[in-house]
Each structure stands twice: as structure tokens, then as C-alpha cells.
N, C-alpha and C positions, 0 to 999 in steps of 0.2 A: 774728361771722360770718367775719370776715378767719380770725383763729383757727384756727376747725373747718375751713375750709380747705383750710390748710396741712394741717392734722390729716389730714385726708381725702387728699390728696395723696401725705404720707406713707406711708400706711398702705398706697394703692395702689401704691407703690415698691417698698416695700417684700414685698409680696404677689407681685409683677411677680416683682422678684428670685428671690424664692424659687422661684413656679414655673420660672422660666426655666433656675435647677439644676436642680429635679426633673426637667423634660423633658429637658433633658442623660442625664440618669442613665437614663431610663426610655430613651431612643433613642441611650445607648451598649450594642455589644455586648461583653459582659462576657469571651463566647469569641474574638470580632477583636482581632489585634494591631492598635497603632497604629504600628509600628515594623516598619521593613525588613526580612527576613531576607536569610540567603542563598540558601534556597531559592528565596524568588522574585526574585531578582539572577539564579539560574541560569537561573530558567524564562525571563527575558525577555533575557536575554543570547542564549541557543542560541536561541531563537527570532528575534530579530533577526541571526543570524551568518547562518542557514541556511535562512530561509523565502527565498521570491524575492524579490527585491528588487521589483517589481510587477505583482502576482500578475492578469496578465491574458494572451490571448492573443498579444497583438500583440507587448511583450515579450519572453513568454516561448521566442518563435522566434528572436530575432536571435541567443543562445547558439550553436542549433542550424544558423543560417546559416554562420557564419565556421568552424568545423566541418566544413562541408559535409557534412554527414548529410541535409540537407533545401536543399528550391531552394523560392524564394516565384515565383510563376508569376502574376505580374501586370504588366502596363503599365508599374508606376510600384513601381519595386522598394524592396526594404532597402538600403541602404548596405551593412549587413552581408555582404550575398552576395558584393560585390564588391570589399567591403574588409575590414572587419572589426567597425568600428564608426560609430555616427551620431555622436559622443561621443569623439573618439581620443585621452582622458585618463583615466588611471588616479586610485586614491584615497584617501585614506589614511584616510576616512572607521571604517572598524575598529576603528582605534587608537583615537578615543574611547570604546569597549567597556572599554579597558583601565583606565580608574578607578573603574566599576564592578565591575571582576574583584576591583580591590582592595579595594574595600566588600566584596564577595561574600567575601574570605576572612579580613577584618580580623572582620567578624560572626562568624567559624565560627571563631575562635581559642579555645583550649580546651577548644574540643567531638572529641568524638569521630570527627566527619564531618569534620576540617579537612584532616590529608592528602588527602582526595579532593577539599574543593573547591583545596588548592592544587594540584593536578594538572589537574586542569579548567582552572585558568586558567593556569597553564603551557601545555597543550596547545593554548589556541583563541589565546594570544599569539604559540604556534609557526604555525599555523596563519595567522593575518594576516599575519605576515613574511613567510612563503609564496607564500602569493597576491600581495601586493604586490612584492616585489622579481621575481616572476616576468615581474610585468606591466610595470616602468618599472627596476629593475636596481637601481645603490643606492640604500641607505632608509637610515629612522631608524629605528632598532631598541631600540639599548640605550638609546638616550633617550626611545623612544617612551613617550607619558602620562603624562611627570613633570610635567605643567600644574601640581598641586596643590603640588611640591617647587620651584617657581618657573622650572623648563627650560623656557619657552615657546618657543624656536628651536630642536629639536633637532639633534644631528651627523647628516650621511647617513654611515651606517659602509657599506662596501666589502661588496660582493655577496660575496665571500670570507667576510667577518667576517659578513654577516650568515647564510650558510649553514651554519656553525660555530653560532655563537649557536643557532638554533634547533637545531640537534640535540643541543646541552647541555640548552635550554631543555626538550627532548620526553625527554631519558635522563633530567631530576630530574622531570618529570613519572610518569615509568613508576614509578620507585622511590617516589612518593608513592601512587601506587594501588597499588602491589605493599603498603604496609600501609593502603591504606584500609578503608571499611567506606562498607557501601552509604548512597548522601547523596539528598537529596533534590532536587525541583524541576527531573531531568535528564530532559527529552523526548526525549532520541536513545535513550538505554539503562535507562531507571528506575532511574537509580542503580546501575550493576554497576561497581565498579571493575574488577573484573577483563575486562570489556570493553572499558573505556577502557585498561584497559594495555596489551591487544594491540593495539588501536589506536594508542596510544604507536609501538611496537616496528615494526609494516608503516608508520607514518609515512616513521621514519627510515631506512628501505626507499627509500622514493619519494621523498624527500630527497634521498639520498647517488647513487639511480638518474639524478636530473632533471641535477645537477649532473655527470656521469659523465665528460665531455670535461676534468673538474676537479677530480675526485675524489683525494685523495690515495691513498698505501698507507694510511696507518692507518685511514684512511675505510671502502677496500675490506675492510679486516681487520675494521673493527666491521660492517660489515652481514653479512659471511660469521658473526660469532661471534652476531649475533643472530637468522639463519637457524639456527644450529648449536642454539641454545640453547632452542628452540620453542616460546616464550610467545608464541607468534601468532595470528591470525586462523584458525578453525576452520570456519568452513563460511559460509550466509550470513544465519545467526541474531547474528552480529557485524558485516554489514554498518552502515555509520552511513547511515544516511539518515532523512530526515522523511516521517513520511506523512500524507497530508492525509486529513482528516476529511469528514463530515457537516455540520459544524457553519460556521455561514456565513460566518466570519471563518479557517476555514482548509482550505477549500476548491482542489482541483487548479484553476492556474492557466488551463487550457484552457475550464474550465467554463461561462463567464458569458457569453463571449462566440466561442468557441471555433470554433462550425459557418463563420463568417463567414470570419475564416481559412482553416482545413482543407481546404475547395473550392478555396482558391488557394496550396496549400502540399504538395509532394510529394516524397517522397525521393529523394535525389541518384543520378542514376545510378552513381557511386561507392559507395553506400550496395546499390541493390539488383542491382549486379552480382557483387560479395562476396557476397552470402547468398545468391545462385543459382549462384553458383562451389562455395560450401560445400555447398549443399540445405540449408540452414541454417533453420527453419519458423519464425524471429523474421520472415523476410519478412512471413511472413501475421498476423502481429501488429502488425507495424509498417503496413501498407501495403493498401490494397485494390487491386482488379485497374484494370487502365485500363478503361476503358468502352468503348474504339475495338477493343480486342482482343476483349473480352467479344459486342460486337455480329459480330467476325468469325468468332465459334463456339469461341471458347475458354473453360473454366470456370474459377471460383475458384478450385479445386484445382490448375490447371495454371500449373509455376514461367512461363512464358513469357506467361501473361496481365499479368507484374509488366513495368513497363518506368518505369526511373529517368528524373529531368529533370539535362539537361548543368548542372550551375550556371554555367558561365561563358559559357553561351548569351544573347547580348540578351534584355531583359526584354519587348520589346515578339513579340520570336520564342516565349517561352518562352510568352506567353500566347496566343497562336494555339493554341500545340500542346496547350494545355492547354484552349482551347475547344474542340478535335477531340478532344479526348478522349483523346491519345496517353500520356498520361502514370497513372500510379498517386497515388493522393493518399494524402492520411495517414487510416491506420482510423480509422475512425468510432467505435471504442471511444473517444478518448482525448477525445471529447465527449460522451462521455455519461452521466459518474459525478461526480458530486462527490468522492468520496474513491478516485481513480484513481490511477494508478501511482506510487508514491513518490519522492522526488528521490532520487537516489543518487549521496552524495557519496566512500566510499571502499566498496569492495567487497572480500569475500574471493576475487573472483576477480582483481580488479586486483592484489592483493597475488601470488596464481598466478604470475601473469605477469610481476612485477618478478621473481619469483625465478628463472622459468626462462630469463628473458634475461640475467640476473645468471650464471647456471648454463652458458650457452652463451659470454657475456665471460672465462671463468676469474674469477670471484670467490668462486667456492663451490661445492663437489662437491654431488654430487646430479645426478636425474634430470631434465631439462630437459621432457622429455616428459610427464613423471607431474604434473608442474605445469602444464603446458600443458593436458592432459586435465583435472585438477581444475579451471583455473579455466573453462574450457568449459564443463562438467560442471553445475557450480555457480550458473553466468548461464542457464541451460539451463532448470536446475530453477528457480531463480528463474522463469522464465518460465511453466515450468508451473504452480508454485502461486500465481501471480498472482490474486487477484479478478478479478473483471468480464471474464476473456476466453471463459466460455464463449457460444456463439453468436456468437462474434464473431469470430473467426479462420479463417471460410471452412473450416473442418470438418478443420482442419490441425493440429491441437491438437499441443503438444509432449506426447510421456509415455516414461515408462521407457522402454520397446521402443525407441524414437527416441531418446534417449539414449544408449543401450547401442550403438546401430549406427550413431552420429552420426562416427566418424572411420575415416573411408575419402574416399578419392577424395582433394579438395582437399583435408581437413580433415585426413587420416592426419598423422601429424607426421612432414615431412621429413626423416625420421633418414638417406636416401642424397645428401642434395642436398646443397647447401653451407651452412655455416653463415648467411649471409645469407638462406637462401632460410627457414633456420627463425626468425632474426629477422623477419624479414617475416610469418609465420603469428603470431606472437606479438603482433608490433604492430599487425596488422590484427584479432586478436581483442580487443585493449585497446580499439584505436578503436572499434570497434561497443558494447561496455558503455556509453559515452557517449550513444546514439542516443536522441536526442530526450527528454534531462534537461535540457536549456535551463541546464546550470549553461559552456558551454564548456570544460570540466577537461582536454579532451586535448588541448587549442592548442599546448600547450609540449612535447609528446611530439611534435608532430610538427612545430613548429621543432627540436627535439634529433634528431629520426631522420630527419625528410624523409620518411616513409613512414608512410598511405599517399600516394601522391603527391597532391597537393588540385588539379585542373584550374584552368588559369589560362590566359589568354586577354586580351593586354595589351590590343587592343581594345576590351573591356568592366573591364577591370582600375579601380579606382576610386581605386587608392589614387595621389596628388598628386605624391608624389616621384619613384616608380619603379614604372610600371604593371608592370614584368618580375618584380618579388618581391609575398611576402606581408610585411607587416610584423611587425617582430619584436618590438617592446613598443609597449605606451603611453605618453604624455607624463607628466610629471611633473603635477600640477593645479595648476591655473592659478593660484590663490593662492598659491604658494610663491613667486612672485616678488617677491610683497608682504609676506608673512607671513613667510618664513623666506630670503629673498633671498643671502646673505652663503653660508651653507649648501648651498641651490640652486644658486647659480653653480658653488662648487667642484663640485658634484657632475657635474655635465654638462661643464663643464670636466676634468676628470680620464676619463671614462668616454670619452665623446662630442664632446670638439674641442670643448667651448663650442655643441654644439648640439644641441639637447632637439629630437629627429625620432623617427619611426614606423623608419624603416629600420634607424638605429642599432641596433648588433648588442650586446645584454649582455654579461657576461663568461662564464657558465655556457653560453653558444653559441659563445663562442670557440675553437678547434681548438688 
């Protein structure tokens, strides 16, 4: 009996086993890879670079606070409005992207698709030093993400060096799409290299622009010859931006919780004194009428029912006047779609406007005007073929006719005034592309230009060191003290006196 037992025991083991492969086999699928690609290395890389960092209302206002495009009209304010940030540390958070770029293009080695994903990852590496050295000055560049080759401390190389580096880094990027071939798993462009290459090429546009108080000659010679050479930006079918869906995980960040906001959140008088200076009809897109005007017999359709909030007005005054009604809030479009306005990270009209201010500095012939009209022209029409505005813009719709007749008055381009007066038209049309993209992108344009002027009121001013300024970068984060200490010190020592503040002026702002 012992025996048969075992026998039996066996037998079940053995039985066991065998179904336990079968069911393996019957519930593997034979068409899913079990192995990484680079396509989807791309899809969740670009999605991680360029979704919002947290995709809610609340969020995704404080961009548009420090901006001043928009004023929060409550009690118990943002930080933002009056400083900049709740947070006044930057992050190098990015640069861990970069070891997946590297998987992303070690997989695509051989394949036909690998120039283009090494240009992808060339360009979003250009791209992080970018943004980071903009926000805290020197970084760790050349050594950023060598974790895996044992550099765990990297050098902070010199806001020089790092502005250099990335425009190497975006010219072999260009030259790898210039022979790619369309790749997969890219959600900004489905794969066009020839769209990431102009995007390459107006990068180093707005590179070479940002740094301009520091620009060398040879600098200004390479953006005049990449102007001259015209693999650029064409219209705004090359804009990069993300557009949010339908689908419940990529959803416009206004959505979920959006109307709560909106009611206490109104465009800056800054904001809607320019586009009634212009007759500018992104008003009636942006903005609905005050109610306090509305009740005194004024209609949607009339530019004077629109009235901006002062941002640098006490929070406790801004919401009085925003209980009386005095104030315009933000349309009620941008709460009401799930897949609402797209983030818009570089535009064919931003690139416009690097050139004709480029064009007005002597760095390259051409017509400063015909670039200023196109990139008008082009944000314009963007607006008009937007989703979701009709019914919704107070019967103010942008269209051709209103295009065509959009530069007169304020808008005409200063061609008798003085050059300053047409930098000003230039920079006050960049800063409006920004309006209520909650990414902040024109913070550094306007430490670089000072214009437009951001109302500041040390009174209400927030910021600890110097309520009379804006602050000019962020702190370095706060683990670097621990984690990379030896590195961090020299850095803030050589830049900033040994001291890591908001005030400290970078080198790219230096005169």
C-alpha cells in the first residue's frame, strides 16, 4: 500500500508538471514580445518628458501664475503669484530618462530606424540641459547618466560649456534625422524625422537666442547660416506638442477637477490689456466677460466687458473683487472637454519670432516684419482651427477675414518707431503663445528681455530675500549636498559666492 502511494504521488507530479507547461504555453502569446523595444523605450520616455508633471487643476495653474498670464483670486493665494514657486528647487530628475535613451538606442542598433532613434535621444538630452541649466545655471551635462559606467558624482560643467554641449549635441542630432527613416513609438510626430529635424534646427534658434547677452560671433554666424539654409519649421503642422485624449489616463489636465478653480482664477490684467491693445479675439478664447460689467449692459461681444485681475494685488482684495464680480475668469471651454487644448511646447510661430528679433539684432538679413506677421498669422490660425471653441467664444470666432485684417492699429509692425518699440511687439507676441500652457516656457525670455514688464508690488512680493526683484533661477536640489557635495560646493562657489539663493543671477543673464 506504502508502494502504490508513492506510485500515485508520483504519477500526480508528474501530471501536475506537465499541465503546468501546457498552461504556460496555451497562455503565452505567441504575437507579444517578452523583450523591451525601442519603440516602446520612446513611447514612455516622450510621454514621461512632456505629459504634466500632475495632471490636475490645481497644478496645472501655478506655470501660468509665475507668468502672470493668470491671477488665482482667492483668500489664501499660490505662492506662485507672488514668487514663483511652493518648491524654490530645481531638478535633475530628467537625467534619469538618459539610461533609458541608452537602452532605447543600444536596441535599435543595426536596424534601419537607429539614426532616428539616436537623434531622438540626442535631442530630449539637448532638451533636459535646457531646461535645467536655465533653471539653476551650472549642471552636469557631459557626465550626466553615466550611473551604469560607475560616474555616480557627476562634474557641474560651466553654463558656457553646457550651452556649447547642447548645440553640438541638437547639430548631430539634426544630421542623424537628416538620414533617418520613419521610427516608431514617437507620440509628438509619428515618426517623421524630417520633423524632428526642423525641430533640431529652430532648437538651436532658441538656444543660441536665450544665451544672446553671451553669444559668441561664431554662434551668431551659425544661427544666421541656419536661417539662411531653411530646413525649418513650416507652418503649425510641426508644432511639438502633446494632445490630450479621450481616453482616461491622458486626459486635459483642467478636466477632473477643473470648474473649482476656474471660478477663482482670472487672466492677468497684463494678459487681457495686450489683447484689447491688439483687438486681438484670443481674448474671447481665453477669458469670459466679468459679470459686474455684463450686469451694467455690456455684451459678450464688447472688448470692455473683458477686465484683467492686478496680480500683484493682495489676495485677500483680489477676492472681494472677484466676489463683485469685477474680474473676467478663465472660459469655460477649458473645463469642458477631455481632450482640450494641446500643451504647446515649441511652436512654428515661436521659431517666427526668434527670427525677426534675430533679424532686428543684425544677425541675419531678412524681413523682421514678414516673420512677425507669419508667426501671428500662424498662432492665429491655430486658434481658429482649434476643437471645442465653437459656441464657446462669445460669437467672436477667429476666421480668415480677421486674419487678413488683424495688423493695423497696435498690431501694424512698428516699421517708423524705433527698434525697441518693434522688439517689444515681438516679445509681447511670444509671451502670449504661452497663455495658459501651465508649462512656464517664457520665464527666461523675460529675465533675458525684461519685457513684458511682470507688475511687482514688494508689499505682496513673496519672494524672502528681495521682495524688489523676481527671482532668477532655482536652487540646486537639495540632495546634492549629500549625494554629489564635493561637485555642489564648487559649483555655487565659483558661480554664486558659496551661495545656492533664488536671487543669484546665472551667467546667460549676465551683461
Amino acid at each position: 500500500m506504502k508502494s502504490m502511494k508513492y506510485i500515485i504521488i508520483a504519477v500526480l507530479y508528474l501530471f501536475t508538471a506537465v499541465s503546468c507547461e501546457k498552461f504556460e504555453e496555451i497562455n503565452t502569446d505567441p504575437n507579444k514580445t517578452t523583450k523591451v523595444t525601442s519603440a516602446m523605450l520612446a513611447t514612455q520616455i516622450l510621454k514621461d518628458t512632456y505629459r504634466f508633471w500632475n495632471p490636475n487643476a490645481s497644478d496645472f495653474i501655478q506655470g501660468n501664475l509665475f507668468n502672470k498670464h493668470i491671477a488665482y483670486l482667492d483668500p489664501s493665494p499660490y505662492v506662485s503669484q507672488y514668487y514663483y514657486s511652493n518648491y524654490p528647487y530645481g531638478s535633475f530628475g530628467s537625467f534619469a530618462r538618459l539610461t533609458d535613451l541608452k537602452y532605447m538606442v543600444q536596441y535599435a542598433e543595426g536596424g534601419v530606424e537607429e539614426p532616428s532613434y539616436r537623434g531622438l535621444a540626442l535631442y530630449l538630452k539637448a532638451a533636459y540641459g535646457f531646461s535645467a541649466t536655465l533653471d539653476m545655471g551650472d549642471i552636469p551635462y557631459s557626465e550626466a547618466g553615466m550611473a551604469l559606467d560607475g560616474i555616480t558624482k557627476p562634474k557641474y560643467d560651466t553654463q558656457a560649456e553646457v550651452f556649447a554641449a547642447i548645440l553640438a549635441d541638437l547639430q548631430q542630432a539634426e544630421a542623424y534625422f537628416a538620414e533617418g527613416k520613419n521610427f516608431s513609438g514617437d507620440i509628438m510626430f509619428g515618426g517623421n524625422p524630417a520633423k524632428w529635424r526642423r525641430l533640431c534646427n529652430a532648437m538651436q534658434l532658441k538656444v543660441i537666442q536665450t544665451m544672446s547677452k553671451k553669444a559668441t560671433a561664431d554662434q551668431k554666424a551659425r544661427f544666421a547660416a541656419i536661417v539662411n539654409a531653411g530646413n525649418l519649421m513650416t507652418g503649425n503642422d510641426d508644432n511639438l506638442k502633446l494632445v490630450f485624449t479621450t481616453n482616461p489616463n491622458a486626459v486635459y489636465p483642467m478636466w477632473a477637477n477643473g470648474e473649482t478653480f476656474r471660478i477663482k482664477t482670472g487672466p492677468s490684467k497684463l494678459a487681457i490689456d495686450a489683447l484689447k491693445n491688439l483687438n486681438d479675439r484670443r481674448l474671447f478664447y481665453f477669458a469670459e466677460p466679468a459679470s459686474a460689467l455684463i450686469a451694467g449692459g455690456l455684451t459678450q461681444q464688447d472688448w470692455d466687458a473683458y477686465a484683467g485681475a492686478p496680480t500683484e494685488l493682495a489676495p485677500d482684495q483680489l477676492a472681494l473683487n472677484n466676489a463683485a464680480g469685477n474680474y473676467s475668469l478663465l472660459s469655460k471651454r477649458y473645463v469642458k472637454f477631455m481632450d482640450n487644448d494641446p500643451m504647446l511646447y515649441f511652436t512654428y510661430s515661436e521659431q517666427c519670432f526668434i527670427i525677426a528679433e534675430a533679424i532686428e539684432e543684425g544677425w541675419v538679413t531678412g524681413s523682421a516684419q514678414t516673420w512677425y506677421e507669419n508667426g501671428v498669422k500662424a498662432i492665429l490660425n491655430y486658434y481658429r482651427t482649434l476643437p471645442h471653441t465653437t459656441g464657446e467664444v462669445h460669437g467672436m470666432e477667429i476666421d480668415q477675414a480677421y486674419i487678413d485684417g488683424y495688423f493695423t492699429g497696435a498690431a501694424a509692425y512698428a516699421t517708423a518707431g524705433t527698434k525697441q518699440d518693434r522688439l517689444e511687439q515681438i516679445w509681447m507676441q511670444r509671451w502670449l503663445l504661452d497663455f495658459y500652457q501651465g508649462n512656464g516656457g517664457n520665464y527666461p525670455q523675460f529675465l533675458r528681455t525684461g519685457y513684458p514688464v511682470y507688475p511687482l508690488d514688494p508689499a505682496t512680493s513673496l519672494n524672502p530675500e528681495d521682495d524688489s526683484v523676481y527671482p532668477k533661477r532655482w536652487m540646486y536640489p537639495t540632495d546634492e549636498q549629500t549625494k554629489n557635495p564635493v561637485n555642489y560646493q564648487q559649483a555655487i562657489n565659483s558661480q554664486y559666492n558659496g551661495y545656492d539663493g533664488i536671487n543669484q543671477v546665472p551667467w546667460y543673464l549676465k551683461d
